[in-house]
N, C-alpha and C positions, 0 to 999 in steps of 0.2 A: 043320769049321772053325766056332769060334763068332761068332755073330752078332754086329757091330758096336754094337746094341741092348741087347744083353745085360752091356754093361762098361761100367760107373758104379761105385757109392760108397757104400757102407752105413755109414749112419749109424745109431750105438746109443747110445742114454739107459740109463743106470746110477744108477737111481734108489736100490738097497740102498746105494750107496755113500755117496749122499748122507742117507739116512736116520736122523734124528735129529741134523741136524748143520745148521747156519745155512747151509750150502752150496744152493744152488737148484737144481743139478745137477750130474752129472758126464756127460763123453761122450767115443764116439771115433768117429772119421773113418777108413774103409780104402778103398783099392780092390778091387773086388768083382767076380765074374763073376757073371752073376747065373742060379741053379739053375732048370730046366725045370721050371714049376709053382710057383716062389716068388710068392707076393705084394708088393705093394709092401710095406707095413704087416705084419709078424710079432711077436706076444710071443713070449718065452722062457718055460721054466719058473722061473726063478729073478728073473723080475721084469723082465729088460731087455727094451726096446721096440726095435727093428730097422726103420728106413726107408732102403728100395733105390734111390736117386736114380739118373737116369741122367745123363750127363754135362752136357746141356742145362739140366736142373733148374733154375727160377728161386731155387729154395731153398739149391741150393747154390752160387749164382753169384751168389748179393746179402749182404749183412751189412743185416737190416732192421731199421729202430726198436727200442731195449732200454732197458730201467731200470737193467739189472745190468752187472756188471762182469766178463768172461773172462780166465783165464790159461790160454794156447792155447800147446802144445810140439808143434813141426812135424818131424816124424822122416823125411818124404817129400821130395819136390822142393817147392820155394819156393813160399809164392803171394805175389800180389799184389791189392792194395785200393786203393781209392779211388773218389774223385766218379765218374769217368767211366775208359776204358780207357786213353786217352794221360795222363790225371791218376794213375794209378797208380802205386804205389812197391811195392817188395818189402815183405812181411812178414819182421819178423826170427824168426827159428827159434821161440823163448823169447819171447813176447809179451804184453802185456797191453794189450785193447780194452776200453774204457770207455764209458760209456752212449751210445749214438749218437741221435742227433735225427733223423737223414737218411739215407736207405740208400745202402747204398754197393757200389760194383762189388766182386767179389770172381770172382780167378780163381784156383783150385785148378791143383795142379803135376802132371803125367802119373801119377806115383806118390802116390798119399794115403797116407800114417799119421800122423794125428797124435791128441792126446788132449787135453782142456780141461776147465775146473774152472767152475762160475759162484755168482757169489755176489752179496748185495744191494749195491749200491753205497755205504749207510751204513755199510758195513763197511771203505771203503775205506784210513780213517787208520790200521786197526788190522790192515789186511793189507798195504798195499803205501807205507805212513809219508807217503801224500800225499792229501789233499782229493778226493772224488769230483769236483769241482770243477775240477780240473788235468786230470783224464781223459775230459773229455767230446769227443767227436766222435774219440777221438783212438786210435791204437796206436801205443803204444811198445817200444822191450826191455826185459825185465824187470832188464836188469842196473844199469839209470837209476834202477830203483826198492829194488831191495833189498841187502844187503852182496854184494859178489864172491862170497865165500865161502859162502852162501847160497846161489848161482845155479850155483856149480861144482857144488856138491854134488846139488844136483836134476838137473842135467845128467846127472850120473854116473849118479846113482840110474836114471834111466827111461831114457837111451841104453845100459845095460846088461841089460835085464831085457826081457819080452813088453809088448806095447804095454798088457794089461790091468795085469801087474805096475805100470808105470810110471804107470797113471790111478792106481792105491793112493796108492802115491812124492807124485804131483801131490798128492792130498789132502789126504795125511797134512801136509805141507809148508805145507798153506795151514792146513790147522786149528791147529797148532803156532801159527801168529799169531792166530789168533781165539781159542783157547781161553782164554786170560786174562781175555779180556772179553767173550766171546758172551753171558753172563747178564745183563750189566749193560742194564737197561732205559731209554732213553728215548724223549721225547717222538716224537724222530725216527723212530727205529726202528721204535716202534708205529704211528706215522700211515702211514711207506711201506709196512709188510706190510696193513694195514688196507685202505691203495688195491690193493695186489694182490689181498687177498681180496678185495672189492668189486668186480674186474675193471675199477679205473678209474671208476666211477659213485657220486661220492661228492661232496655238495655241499664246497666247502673252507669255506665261511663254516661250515658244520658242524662239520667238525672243530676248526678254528681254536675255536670257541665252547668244545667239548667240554675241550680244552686250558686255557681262560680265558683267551685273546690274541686280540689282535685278528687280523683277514686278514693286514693288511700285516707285522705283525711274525711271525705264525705263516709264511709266504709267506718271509722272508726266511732263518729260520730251519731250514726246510725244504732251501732251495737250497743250501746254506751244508753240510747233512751231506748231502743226498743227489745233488746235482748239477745236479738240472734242477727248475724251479718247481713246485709241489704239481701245478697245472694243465696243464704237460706234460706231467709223470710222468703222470698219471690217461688222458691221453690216448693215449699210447703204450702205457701198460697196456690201457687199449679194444682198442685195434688189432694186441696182439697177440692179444685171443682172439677177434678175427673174423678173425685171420689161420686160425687153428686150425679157426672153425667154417667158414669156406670148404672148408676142406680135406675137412672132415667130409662136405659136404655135396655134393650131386650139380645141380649146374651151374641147374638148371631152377627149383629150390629157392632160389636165393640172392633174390629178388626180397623172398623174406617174411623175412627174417633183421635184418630192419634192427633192428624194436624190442627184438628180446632181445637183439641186440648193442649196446643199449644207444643207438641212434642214432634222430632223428626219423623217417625215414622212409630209405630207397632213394638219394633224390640226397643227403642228408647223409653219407650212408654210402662211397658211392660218390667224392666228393668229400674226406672225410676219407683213403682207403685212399689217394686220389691225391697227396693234399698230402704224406704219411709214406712211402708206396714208390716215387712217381716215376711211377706208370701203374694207370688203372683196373683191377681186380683179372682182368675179361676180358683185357689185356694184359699186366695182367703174370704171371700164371700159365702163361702161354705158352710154349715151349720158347725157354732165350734162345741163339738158335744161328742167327747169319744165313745161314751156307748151309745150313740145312734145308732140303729142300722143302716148302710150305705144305702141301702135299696132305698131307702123316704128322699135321697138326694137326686134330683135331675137338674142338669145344666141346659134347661130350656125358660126362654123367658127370662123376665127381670132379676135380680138375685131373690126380690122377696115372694118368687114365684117356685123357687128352685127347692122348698121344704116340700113334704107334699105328704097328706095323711095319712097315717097304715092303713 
């Protein structure tokens, strides 16, 4: 009989697919038994990245702080999102989640399949015909955003075919709207991949200068294509790659991580992770599962060392 431990949710980054393409990522969601001897964390030969969540997973039970924009096709049982678990609504099938400022509850359906597309949020008039602006904090169906017959046809396409067939389907779908104008360069575009590559640490008076505008007009201009204030963007950008270097790193370690994570010191740090996920990163990396028993949790090791088997 296998172990209650061992069935959770593999999650896979499909970076070939996105390569060379304005796309940020593609990925899919399954439910997974998970193989004697597997690790959490596996590459592939062919480039995709594999993480083994188990069902508790704070990773896979939050929607955390994002700059970019997902279209998420749910081929499994339903989930549901929001502030809190009685504040939850159903996710519709066919989705589109837009930059979120605040994490948000997410529960996942017994059965996982589903597959998702991400892309920079300045691209959003030219993929889904509305202002990244209209999509902040928010999920909706995609059928509010795009023709009927656009939305029939993607249905078809990936409710017919293997769930990897259908991330192609997603793709191809979304590039079809970017590709007319992915080349075209502006101000916008350049300042938010800038604050990405920079990891968020990036004076705005700088940039704004670099432009020839001043703060408040470059600042207006900013929110206006990408959604959330140069200043936020940069912050959430921070916090997702101390989301990552947490992850990297082994529990006893995080004390010294503050200054390359780009933060003053330890309580800055600490303080920031709580304002964007809702719980210092000691709580919130924790299995989110209230009838756990406490005893299966140790704070030794990475986070995804810290479950541990009855």
């Amino acid at each position: 009989m296998s172990d209650p431990f061992d069935l959770g949710v593999l999650y896979t980054d499909h970076p070939a697919l996105a390569a060379g393409t304005p796309l940020a990522s593609m990925w899919t969601y399954e439910s997974h038994l998970r193989e004697a001897g597997r690790r959490s964390v596996e590459s592939a030969a062919d480039g995709r990245r594999e993480y083994w969540l188990h069902r508790s997973d704070p990773l896979l039970n939050t929607m955390l702080p994002g700059t970019h924009i997902s279209i998420v096709v749910n081929l499994g049982d339903r989930w549901a999102a929001g502030r809190s678990l009685p504040a939850s609504s159903l996710v519709p099938r066919l989705a589109v989640a837009g930059p979120f400022t605040r994490a948000q509850f997410l529960r996942v359906g017994r059965r996982v399949l589903a597959a998702g597309t991400v892309f920079p949020s300045v691209l959003a008039p030219d993929v889904l015909g509305v202002p990244a602006s209209a999509l902040v904090d928010q999920i909706v169906p995609i059928q509010d955003l795009w023709p009927r017959a656009n939305v029939e046809q993607l249905d078809a396409a990936i409710s017919s075919r293997t769930l990897a067939d259908g991330l192609v389907a997603l793709r191809d779908a979304v590039l079809r709207k970017i590709e007319p104008v992915a080349q075209v360069q502006t101000l916008e575009r350049a300042a938010a991949r800038l604050l990405v590559a920079r990891g968020g640490r990036l004076a705005i008076d700088r940039v704004a200068a670099h432009y020839g505008l001043s703060r408040q007009r470059f600042a207006r201009r900013f929110q206006e294509s990408a959604g959330l204030s140069p200043k936020l963007f940069g912050r959430i950008v921070r916090f997702q790659g101390l989301v990552y270097t947490l992850l990297s790193r082994d529990v006893s370690q995080w004390a010294s991580v503050a200054p390359e994570a780009g933060f003053f010191d330890q309580a800055h740090m600490i303080n920031e992770f709580r304002s964007l996920a809702g719980a210092p990163p000691t709580v919130f990396f924790q299995p989110h599962d209230l009838s756990m028993d406490p005893g299966l949790v140790t704070l030794r090791g990475r986070p995804s060392e810290w479950l541990r088997h009855a």
